[in-house]
C-alpha positions as CSV (number, residue, x, y, z in Angstrom):
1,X,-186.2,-271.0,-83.3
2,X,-183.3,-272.6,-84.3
3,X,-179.6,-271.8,-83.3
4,X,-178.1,-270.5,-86.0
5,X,-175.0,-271.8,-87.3
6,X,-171.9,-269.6,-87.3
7,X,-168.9,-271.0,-89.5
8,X,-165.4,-270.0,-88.8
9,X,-163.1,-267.8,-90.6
10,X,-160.8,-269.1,-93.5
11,X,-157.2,-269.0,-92.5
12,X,-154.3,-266.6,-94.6
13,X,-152.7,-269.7,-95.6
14,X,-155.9,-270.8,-97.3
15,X,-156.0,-267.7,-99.0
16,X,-152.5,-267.7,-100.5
17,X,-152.9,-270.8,-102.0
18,X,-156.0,-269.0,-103.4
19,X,-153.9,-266.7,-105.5
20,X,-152.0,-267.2,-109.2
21,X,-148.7,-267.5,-109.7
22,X,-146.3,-265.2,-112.1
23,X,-145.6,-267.1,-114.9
24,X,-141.7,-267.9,-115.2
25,X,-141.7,-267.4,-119.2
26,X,-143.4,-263.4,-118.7
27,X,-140.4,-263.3,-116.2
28,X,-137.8,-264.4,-118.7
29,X,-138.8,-262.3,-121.7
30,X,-138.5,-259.1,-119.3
31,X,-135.3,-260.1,-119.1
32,X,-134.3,-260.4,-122.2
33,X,-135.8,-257.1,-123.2
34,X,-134.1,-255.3,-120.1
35,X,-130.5,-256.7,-121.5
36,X,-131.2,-256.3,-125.3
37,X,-132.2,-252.3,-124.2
38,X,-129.2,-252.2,-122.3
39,X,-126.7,-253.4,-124.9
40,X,-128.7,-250.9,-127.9
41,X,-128.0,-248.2,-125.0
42,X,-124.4,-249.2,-125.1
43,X,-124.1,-249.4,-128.5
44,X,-125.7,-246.2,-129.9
45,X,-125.7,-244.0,-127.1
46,X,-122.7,-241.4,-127.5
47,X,-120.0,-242.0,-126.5
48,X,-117.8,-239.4,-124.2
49,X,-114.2,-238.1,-126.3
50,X,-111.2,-239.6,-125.6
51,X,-108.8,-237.5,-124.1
52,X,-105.5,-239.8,-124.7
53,X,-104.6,-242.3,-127.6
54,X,-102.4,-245.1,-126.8
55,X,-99.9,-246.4,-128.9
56,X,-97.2,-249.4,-128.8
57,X,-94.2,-249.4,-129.6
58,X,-90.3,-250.2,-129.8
59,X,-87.6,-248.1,-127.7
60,X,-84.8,-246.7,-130.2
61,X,-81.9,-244.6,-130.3
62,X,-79.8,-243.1,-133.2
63,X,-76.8,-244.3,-133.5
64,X,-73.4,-242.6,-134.4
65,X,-70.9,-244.9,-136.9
66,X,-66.9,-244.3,-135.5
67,X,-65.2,-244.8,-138.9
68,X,-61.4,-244.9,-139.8
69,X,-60.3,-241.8,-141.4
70,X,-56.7,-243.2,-142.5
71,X,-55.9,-247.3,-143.7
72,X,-54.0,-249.1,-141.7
73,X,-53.9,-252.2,-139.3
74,X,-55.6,-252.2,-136.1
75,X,-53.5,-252.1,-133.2
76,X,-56.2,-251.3,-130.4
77,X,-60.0,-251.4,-129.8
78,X,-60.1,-250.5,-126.9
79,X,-64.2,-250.6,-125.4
80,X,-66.0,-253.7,-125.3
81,X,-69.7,-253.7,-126.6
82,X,-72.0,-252.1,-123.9
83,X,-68.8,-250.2,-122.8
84,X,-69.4,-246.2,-121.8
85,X,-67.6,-244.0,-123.8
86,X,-66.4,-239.9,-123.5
87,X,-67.0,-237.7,-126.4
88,X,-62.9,-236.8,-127.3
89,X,-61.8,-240.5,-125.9
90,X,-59.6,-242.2,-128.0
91,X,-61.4,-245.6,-129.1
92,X,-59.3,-247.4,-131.8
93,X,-55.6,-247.0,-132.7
94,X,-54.1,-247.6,-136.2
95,X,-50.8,-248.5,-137.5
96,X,-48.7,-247.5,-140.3
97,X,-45.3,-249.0,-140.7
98,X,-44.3,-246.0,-143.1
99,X,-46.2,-243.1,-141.8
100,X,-43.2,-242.8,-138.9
101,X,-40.2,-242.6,-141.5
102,X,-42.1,-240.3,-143.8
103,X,-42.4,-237.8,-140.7
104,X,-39.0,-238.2,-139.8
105,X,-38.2,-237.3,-143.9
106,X,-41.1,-234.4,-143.4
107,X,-38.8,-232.6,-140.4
108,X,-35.5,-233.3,-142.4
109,X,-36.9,-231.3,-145.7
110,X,-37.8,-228.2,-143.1
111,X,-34.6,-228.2,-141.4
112,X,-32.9,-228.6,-144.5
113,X,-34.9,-225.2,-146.1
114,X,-34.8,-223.5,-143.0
115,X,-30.5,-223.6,-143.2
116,X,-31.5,-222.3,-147.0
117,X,-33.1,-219.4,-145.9
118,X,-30.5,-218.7,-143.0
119,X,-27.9,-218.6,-145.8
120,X,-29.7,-216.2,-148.0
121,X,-30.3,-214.2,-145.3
122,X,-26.5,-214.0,-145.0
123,X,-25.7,-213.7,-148.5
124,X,-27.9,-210.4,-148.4
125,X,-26.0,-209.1,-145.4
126,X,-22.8,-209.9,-147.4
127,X,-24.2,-208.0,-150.3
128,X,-25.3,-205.2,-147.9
129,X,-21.8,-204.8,-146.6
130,X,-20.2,-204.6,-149.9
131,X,-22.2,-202.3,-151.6
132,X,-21.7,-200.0,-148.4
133,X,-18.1,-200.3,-148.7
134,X,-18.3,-199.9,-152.7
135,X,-19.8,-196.9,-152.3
136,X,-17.3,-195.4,-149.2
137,X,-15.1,-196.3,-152.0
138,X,-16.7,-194.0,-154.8
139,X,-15.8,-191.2,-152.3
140,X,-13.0,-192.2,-151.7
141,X,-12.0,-192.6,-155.2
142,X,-9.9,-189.8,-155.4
143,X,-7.8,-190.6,-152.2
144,X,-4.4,-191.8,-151.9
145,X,-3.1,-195.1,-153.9
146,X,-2.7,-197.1,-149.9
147,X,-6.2,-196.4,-149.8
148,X,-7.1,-198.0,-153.0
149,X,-4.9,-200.6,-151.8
150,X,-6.4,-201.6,-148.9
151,X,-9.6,-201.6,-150.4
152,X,-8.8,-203.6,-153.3
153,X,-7.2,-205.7,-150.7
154,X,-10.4,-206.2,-148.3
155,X,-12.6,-207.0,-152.5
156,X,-9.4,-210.1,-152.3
157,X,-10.7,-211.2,-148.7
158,X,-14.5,-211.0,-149.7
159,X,-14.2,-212.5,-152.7
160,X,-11.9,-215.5,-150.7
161,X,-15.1,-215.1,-148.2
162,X,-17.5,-215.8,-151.6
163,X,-15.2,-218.6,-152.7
164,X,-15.4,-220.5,-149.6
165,X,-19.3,-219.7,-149.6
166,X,-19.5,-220.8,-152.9
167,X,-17.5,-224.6,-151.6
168,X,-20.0,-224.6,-148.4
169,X,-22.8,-224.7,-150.9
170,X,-21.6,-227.7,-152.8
171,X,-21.2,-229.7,-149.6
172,X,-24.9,-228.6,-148.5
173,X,-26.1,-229.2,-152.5
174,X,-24.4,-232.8,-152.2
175,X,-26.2,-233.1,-148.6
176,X,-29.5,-232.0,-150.7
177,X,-28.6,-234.6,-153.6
178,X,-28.4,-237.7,-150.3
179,X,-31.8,-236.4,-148.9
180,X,-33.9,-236.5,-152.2
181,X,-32.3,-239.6,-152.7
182,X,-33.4,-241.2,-149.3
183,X,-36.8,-239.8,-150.3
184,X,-36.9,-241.1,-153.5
185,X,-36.1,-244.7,-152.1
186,X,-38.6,-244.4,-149.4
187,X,-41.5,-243.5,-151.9
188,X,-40.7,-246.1,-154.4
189,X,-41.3,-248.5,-151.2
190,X,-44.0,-246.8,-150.5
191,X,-45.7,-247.0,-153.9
192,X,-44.9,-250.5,-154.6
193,X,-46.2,-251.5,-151.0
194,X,-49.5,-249.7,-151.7
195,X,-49.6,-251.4,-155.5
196,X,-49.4,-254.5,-153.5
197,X,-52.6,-253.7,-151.5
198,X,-54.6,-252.3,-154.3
199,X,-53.9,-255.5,-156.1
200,X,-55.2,-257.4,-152.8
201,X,-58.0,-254.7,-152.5
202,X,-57.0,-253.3,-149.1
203,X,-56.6,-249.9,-150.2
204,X,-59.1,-248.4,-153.3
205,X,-57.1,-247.1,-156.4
206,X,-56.7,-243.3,-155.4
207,X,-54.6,-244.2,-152.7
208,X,-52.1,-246.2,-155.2
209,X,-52.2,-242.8,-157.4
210,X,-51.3,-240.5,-154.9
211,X,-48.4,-242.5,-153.5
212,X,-47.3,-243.4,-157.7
213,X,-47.8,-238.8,-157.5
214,X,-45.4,-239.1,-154.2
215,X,-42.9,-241.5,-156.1
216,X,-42.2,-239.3,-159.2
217,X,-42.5,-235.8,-157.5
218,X,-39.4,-237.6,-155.1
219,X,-38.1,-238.6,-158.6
220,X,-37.8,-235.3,-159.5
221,X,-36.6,-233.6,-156.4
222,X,-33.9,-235.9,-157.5
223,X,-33.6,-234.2,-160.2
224,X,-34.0,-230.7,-159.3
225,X,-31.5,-231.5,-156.1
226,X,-28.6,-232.6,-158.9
227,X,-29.1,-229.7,-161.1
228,X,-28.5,-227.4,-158.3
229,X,-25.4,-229.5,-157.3
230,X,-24.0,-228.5,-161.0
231,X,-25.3,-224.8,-160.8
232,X,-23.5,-224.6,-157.0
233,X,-20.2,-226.4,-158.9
234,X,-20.6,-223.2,-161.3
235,X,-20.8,-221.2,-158.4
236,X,-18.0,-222.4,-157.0
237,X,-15.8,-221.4,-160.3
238,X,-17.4,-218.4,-160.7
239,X,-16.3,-217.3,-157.4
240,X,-12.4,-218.5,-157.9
241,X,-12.6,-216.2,-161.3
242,X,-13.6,-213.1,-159.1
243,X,-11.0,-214.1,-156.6
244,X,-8.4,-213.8,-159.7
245,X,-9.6,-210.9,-161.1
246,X,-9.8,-209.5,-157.7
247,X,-6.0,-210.2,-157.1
248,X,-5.3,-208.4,-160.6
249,X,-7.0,-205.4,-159.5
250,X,-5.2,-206.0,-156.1
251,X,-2.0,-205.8,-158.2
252,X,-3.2,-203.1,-160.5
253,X,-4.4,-200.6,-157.5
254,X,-1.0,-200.9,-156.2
255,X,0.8,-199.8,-159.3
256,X,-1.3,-197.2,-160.6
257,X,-4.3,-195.0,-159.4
258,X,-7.6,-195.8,-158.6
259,X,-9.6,-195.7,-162.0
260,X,-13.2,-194.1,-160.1
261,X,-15.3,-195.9,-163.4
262,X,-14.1,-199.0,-162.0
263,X,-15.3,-198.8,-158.7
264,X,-18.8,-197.3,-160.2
265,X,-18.6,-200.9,-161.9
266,X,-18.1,-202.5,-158.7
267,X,-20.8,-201.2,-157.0
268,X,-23.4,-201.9,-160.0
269,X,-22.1,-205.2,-159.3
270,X,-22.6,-205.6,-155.9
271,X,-26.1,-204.5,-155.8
272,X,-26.9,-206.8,-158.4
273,X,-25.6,-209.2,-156.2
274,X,-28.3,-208.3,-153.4
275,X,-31.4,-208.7,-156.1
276,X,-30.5,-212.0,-156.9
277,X,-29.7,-213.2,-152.8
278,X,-32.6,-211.5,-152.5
279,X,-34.6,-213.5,-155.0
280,X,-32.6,-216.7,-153.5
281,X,-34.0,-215.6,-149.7
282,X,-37.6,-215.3,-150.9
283,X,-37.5,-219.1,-153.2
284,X,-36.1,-220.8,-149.6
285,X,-39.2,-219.0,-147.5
286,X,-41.3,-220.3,-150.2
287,X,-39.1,-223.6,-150.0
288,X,-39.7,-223.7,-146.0
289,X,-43.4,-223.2,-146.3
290,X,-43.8,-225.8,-148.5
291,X,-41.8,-228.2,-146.2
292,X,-43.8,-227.5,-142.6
293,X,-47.4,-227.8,-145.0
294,X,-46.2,-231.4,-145.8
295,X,-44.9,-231.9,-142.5
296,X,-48.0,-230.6,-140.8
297,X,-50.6,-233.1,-143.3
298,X,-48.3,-236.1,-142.4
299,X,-48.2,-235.1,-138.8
300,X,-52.5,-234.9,-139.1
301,X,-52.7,-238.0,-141.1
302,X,-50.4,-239.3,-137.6
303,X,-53.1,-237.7,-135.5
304,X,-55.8,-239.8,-137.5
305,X,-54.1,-243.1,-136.4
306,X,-55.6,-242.4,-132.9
307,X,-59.8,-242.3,-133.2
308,X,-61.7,-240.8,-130.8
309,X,-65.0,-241.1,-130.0
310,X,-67.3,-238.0,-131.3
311,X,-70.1,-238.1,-128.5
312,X,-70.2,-239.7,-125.3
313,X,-73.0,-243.2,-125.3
314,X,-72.5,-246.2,-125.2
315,X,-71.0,-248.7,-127.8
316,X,-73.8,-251.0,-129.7
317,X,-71.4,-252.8,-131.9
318,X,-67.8,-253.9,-132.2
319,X,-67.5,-255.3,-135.7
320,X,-63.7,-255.9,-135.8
321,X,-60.8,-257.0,-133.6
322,X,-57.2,-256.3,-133.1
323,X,-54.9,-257.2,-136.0
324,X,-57.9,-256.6,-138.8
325,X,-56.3,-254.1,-141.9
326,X,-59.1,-251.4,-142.5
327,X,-59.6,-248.8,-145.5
328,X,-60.6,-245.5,-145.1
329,X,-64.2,-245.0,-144.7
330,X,-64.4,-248.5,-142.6
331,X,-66.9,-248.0,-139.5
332,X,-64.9,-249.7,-136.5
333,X,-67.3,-248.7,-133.3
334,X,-71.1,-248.0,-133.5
335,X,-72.2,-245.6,-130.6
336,X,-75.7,-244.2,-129.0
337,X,-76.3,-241.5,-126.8
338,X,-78.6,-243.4,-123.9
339,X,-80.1,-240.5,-122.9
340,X,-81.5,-239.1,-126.1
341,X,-83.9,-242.3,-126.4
342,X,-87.4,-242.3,-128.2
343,X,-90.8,-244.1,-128.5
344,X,-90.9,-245.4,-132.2
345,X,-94.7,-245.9,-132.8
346,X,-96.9,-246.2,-135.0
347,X,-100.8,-243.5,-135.5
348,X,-103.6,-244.3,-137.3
349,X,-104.1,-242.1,-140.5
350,X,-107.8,-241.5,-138.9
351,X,-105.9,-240.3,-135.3
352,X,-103.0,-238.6,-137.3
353,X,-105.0,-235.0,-137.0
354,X,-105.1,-235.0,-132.9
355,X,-101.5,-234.9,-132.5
356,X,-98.4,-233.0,-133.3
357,X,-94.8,-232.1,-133.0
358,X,-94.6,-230.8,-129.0
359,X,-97.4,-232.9,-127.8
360,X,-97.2,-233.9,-124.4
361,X,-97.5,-237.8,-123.9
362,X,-96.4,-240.8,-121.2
363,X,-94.2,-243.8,-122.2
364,X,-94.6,-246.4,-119.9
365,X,-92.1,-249.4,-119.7
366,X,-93.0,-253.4,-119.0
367,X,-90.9,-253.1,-115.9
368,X,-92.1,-249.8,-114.4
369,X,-95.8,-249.5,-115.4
370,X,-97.0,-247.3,-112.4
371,X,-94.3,-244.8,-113.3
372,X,-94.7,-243.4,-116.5
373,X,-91.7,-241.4,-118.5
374,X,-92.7,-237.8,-119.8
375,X,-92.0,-237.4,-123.2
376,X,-93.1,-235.4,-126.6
377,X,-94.2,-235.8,-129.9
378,X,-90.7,-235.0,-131.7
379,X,-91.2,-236.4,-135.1
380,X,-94.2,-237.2,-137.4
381,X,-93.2,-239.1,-141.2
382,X,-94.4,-237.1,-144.0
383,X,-95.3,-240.2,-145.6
384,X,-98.1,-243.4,-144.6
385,X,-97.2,-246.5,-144.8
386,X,-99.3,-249.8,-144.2
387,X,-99.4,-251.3,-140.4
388,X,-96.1,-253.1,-139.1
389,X,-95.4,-256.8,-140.5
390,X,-96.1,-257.9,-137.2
391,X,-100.0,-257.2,-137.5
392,X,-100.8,-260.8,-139.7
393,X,-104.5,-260.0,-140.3
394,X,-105.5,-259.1,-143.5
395,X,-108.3,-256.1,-142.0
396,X,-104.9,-254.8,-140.2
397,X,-102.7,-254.6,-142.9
398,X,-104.6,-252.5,-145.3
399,X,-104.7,-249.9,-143.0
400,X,-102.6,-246.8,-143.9
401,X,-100.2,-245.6,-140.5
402,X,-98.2,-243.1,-139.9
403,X,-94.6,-243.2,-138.0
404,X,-94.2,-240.8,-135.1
405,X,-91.2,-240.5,-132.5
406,X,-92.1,-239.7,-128.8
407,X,-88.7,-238.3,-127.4
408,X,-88.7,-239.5,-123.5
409,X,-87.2,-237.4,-121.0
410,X,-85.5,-239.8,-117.8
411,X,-83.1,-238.5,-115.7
412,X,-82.0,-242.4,-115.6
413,X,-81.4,-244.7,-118.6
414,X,-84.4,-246.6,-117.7
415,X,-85.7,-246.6,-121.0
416,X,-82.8,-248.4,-123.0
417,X,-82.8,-249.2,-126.8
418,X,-84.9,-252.4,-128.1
419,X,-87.4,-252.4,-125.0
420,X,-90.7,-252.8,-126.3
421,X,-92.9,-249.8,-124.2
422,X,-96.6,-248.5,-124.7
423,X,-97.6,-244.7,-124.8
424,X,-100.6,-242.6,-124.0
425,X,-99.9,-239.1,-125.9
426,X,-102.8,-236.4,-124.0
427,X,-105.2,-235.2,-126.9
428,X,-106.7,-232.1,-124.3
């Protein structure tokens, strides 16, 4: 028999190239499906709520207008732009050539009223005095003819006392009459220099009416201080007649006996006498009022020559320099608070319904991005408007936005006015 023949084993090599390969395309179009299911995963899966909405936005502060409260020429502004100011600091000083000289007449009409009512006062104590010694003398009536004597003699002495009253008053009258004069003068300057600057439109019209107002009310204190010179001249002859008749009585009361009819006569008169310096005390109060209320409204239209900052910030803008002539009304310093800054931003009308006024929300600035700024929602307009100029496509622009203010609380100005700064307001 034969030897059989026994035939080796195939290798493991021979049998891998046996096998089929995977083909590359099957491989690919796995792919593809894997990524396509992944993206339609992305896409419609849903989506987890936000819990902030971010906004951009432009750091602003309000700002605070210094204006003039009086015209004049600028003598001193005394910050600089970016200059810290103090609320109650005095800023800007004005000038005003007349404003001085019409003070100095101010205190001159009060002294002169006051020494009017100081001699009423004394014309009342004179009256006083008489009619207490008139009626002493009613008593007395019926006493001996050297007491009517004597007293007809001390009526002589008051009535030279009245007489030489009466003179004191001319000279004060004619004093008056100098005064009104001087004040007349300086309001005709005054109104002509404020024509002058209407006509160059420094000053609006109702200044130039209430200095023409100041120019004929000085006309007529003219007036009124002339008339009083002739009623004091009056006085003054009035007082001589008494004096005579007072010397006849004088000479009568030493011939014959005291008429007592007479001396009721005098004292009727001398109490009339007190009414009227009565009357004459209460016109000089008035007189004396009037005086130190124009006196204190010149000295507070002084006052407003100095301006003084109402809060303390910092200045934004200096419009005008030393030696410019301002009106009333003109703003001379511009002035925010740097510490009461906000986030002006802008919502989607879509997002407006997740936030309001209080919300808690982080500004963060350009230069310190890992240290965010708390702040709140303080303001929300009432109003849409369309997205920000700045957004140029046409998608953008027709969408409606609202305005919001995000008040930022820093213990340091780090957030300052014009920095542009992002914000994430919390919608938990």
């Amino acid at each position: 028999m034969a030897p059989s023949v026994v035939s080796a084993p195939e290798s493991s090599s021979a049998k891998v190239k046996g096998k089929r390969r995977p083909n590359p395309r099957i491989l690919l179009a796995i792919a593809l499906l894997a990524v396509a299911g992944y993206v339609a995963w992305r896409q419609f899966a849903p989506k987890p709520a936000a819990t902030v909405l971010s906004v951009s936005g432009r750091i602003e502060a309000d700002e605070t207008n210094i204006d003039a409260k009086v015209g004049g020429r600028l003598v001193k502004v005394l910050p600089q732009e970016g200059d810290e100011v103090k609320a109650g600091q005095v800023v800007v000083e004005i000038q005003d050539e007349e404003i001085n000289q019409q003070l100095l007449a101010a205190v001159a009409q009060v002294r002169a009223a006051q020494e009017e009512v100081a001699q009423a006062r004394f014309d009342v104590e004179v009256a006083e005095s008489r009619i207490r010694e008139a009626e002493t003398n009613v008593l007395q009536s019926q006493g001996e003819s050297q007491g009517q004597v004597e007293q007809a003699a001390s009526i002589v002495a008051a009535n030279k006392a009245q007489v030489a009253e009466a003179i004191a008053q001319v000279r004060h009258a004619e004093a008056a009459i100098q005064q009104a004069e001087a004040e007349r003068k300086l309001a005709l300057i005054e109104r002509d220099r404020y024509a002058t600057l209407a006509a160059q439109g420094a000053v609006n019209r109702q200044q130039y009416d209430q200095a023409q107002t100041e120019a004929a009310t000085a006309e007529a204190r003219v007036e009124t201080a002339r008339a009083t010179y002739q009623a004091r001249l009056a006085a003054v002859q009035s007082a001589q007649e008494q004096l005579a008749a007072a010397q006849g009585s004088l000479t009568r009361s030493r011939s014959t006996t005291l008429n007592p009819e007479i001396r009721q006569s005098q004292l009727r008169a001398y109490r009339q006498q007190k009414q009227q310096a009565i009357a004459k005390l209460a016109a000089a109060e008035a007189r004396v009022r009037n005086a130190q209320a124009n006196q204190a409204q010149i000295q507070k239209r002084l006052d407003a020559f100095k301006v003084v900052s109402p809060i303390s910030g910092v200045v934004q803008d200096r419009p005008l320099e030393p030696g410019a002539v301002v009106t009333t009304g003109k703003t001379l310093l511009t002035v925010i608070n740097p510490q009461a800054v906000y986030l002006r931003a802008y919502v989607p009308e879509g997002e407006l319904g997740k936030i309001y006024v209080g919300k808690e929300a982080k500004v963060l600035l350009d230069s310190f991005p890992n240290q965010p700024l708390p702040a709140k929602v303080s303001a929300i307009d009432p109003n849409a408007s369309f997205t920000p100029e700045n957004i140029y496509f046409p998608k953008d622009r027709v969408r409606q936005v609202f305005g919001i203010k995000l008040a930022i609380e820093q213990d340091k100005p780090y957030a300052k006015p014009g920095m542009p700064a992002d914000a994430e307001i919390s919608l938990e």
